[in-house]
C-alpha positions in Angstrom: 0.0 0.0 0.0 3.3 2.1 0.7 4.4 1.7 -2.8 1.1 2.7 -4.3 0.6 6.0 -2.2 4.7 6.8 -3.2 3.8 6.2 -6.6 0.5 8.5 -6.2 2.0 11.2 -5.2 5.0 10.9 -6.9 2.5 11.2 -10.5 0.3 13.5 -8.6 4.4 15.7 -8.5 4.9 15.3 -12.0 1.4 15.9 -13.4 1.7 20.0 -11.4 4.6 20.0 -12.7 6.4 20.2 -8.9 8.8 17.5 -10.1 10.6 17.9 -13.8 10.6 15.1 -15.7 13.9 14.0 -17.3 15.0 14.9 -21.0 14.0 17.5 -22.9 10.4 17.1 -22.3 8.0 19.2 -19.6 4.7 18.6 -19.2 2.2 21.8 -20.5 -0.8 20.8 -18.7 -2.4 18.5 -16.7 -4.3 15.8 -17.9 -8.3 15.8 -18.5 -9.2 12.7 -16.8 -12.6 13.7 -18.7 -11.6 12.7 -21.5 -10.0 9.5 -20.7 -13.4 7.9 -19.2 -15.7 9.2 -22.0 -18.2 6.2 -23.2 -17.9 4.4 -19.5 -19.8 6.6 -17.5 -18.7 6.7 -14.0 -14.8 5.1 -13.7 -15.3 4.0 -10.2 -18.9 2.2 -10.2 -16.8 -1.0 -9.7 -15.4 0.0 -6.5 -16.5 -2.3 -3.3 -16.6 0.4 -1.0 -16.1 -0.8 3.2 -18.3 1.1 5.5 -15.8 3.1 8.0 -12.7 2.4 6.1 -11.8 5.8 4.9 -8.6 4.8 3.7 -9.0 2.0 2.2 -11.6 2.9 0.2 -9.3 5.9 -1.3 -6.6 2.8 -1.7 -9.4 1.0 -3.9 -10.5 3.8 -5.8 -7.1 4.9 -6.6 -6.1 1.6 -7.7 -9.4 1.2 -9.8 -8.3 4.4 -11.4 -4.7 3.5 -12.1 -6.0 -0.5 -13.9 -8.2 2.1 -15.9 -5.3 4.1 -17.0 -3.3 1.3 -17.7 -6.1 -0.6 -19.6 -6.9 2.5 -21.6 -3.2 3.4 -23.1 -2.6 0.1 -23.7 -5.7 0.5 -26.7 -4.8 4.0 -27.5 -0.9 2.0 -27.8 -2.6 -0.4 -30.3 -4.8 1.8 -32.5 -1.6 4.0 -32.8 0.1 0.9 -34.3 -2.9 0.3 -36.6 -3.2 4.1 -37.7 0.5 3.8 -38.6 1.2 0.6 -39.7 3.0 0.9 -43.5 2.3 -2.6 -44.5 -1.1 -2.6 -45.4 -0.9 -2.6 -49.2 -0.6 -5.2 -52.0 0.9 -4.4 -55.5 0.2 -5.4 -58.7 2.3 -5.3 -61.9 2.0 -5.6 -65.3 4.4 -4.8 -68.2 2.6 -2.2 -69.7 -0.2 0.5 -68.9 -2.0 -0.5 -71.8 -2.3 -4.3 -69.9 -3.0 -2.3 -66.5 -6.0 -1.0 -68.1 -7.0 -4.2 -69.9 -6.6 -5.6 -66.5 -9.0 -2.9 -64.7 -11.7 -2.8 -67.2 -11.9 -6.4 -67.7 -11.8 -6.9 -63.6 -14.4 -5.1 -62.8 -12.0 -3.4 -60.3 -11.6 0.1 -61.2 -11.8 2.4 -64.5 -8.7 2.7 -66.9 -5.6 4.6 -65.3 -6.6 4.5 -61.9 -3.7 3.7 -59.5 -5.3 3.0 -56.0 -8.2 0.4 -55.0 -9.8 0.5 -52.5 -9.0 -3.2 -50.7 -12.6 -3.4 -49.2 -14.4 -2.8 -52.6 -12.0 -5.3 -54.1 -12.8 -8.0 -51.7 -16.3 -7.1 -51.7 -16.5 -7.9 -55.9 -14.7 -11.1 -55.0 -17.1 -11.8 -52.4 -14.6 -12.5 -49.8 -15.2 -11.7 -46.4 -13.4 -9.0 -44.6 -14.1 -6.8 -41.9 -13.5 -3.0 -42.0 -11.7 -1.8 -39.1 -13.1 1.9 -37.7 -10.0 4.0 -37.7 -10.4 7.8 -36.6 -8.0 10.2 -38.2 -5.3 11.2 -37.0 -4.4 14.5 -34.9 -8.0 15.5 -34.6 -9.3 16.2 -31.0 -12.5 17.8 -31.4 -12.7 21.7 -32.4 -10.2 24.3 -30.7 -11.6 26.4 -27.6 -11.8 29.5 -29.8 -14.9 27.8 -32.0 -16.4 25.9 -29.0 -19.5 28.7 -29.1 -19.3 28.7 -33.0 -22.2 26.5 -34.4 -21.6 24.4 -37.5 -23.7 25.4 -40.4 
């Protein structure tokens, strides 16, 4: 229990910036914990809370809190390795554009000097199965502060 209040406080430090981290980078701002629980509703409906036990119950709900965290980067870690995985493409050659062409028209797969399919479409004229994978792009995080009263025509 020690080690989990040390490690409390010791993020708690970091996060208001009392203790620098080490390298190059600083923290700006503190986190919005808001953000992090958004579709779940309440993080700490799970909690078992023990009548009288101040302290423990803060022990639970930290550590409820922390799993959270933990659980939560650990998805953000893997849709950041979907979002920028490179190998996701398949090429096809031929030995001329004229039989590129040929090749598209006859297919079915696309019209005559275009360079990119789209791998779903192509799979779904072949009638094999696969599932689309919901990706959000990159680097967006809602609107900036300075259009939040702006309404969207």
């Amino acid at each position: 229990m020690k080690r989990l209040e040390r490690r409390i406080v010791a993020l708690t430090k970091k996060a208001s910036g009392i203790l620098k981290p080490k390298g190059r980078r600083t923290l700006k701002k503190l986190p919005d914990l808001d953000t992090m629980f958004e579709n779940e509703g309440n993080p700490l409906a799970k909690v078992e809370y023990s009548a009288g036990d101040v302290e423990g119950n803060a022990t639970k709900e930290m550590s409820e809190i922390l799993r959270q965290l933990t659980e939560h980067r650990k998805v953000q870690r893997d849709l950041f390795r979907v979002a920028r995985d490179p190998d996701y493409f398949v090429v096809l050659c031929f030995q001329s554009h004229d039989q590129r062409n040929d090749f598209l028209l006859k297919s079915g797969w696309g019209e005559a000097d275009e360079r990119y399919l789209n791998g779903l479409q192509v799979c779904r004229l072949l009638g094999i199965d696969v599932q689309p994978i919901d990706i959000k792009p990159l680097g967006l995080r809602g609107k900036p502060k300075k259009y939040s009263e702006a309404e969207v025509l």
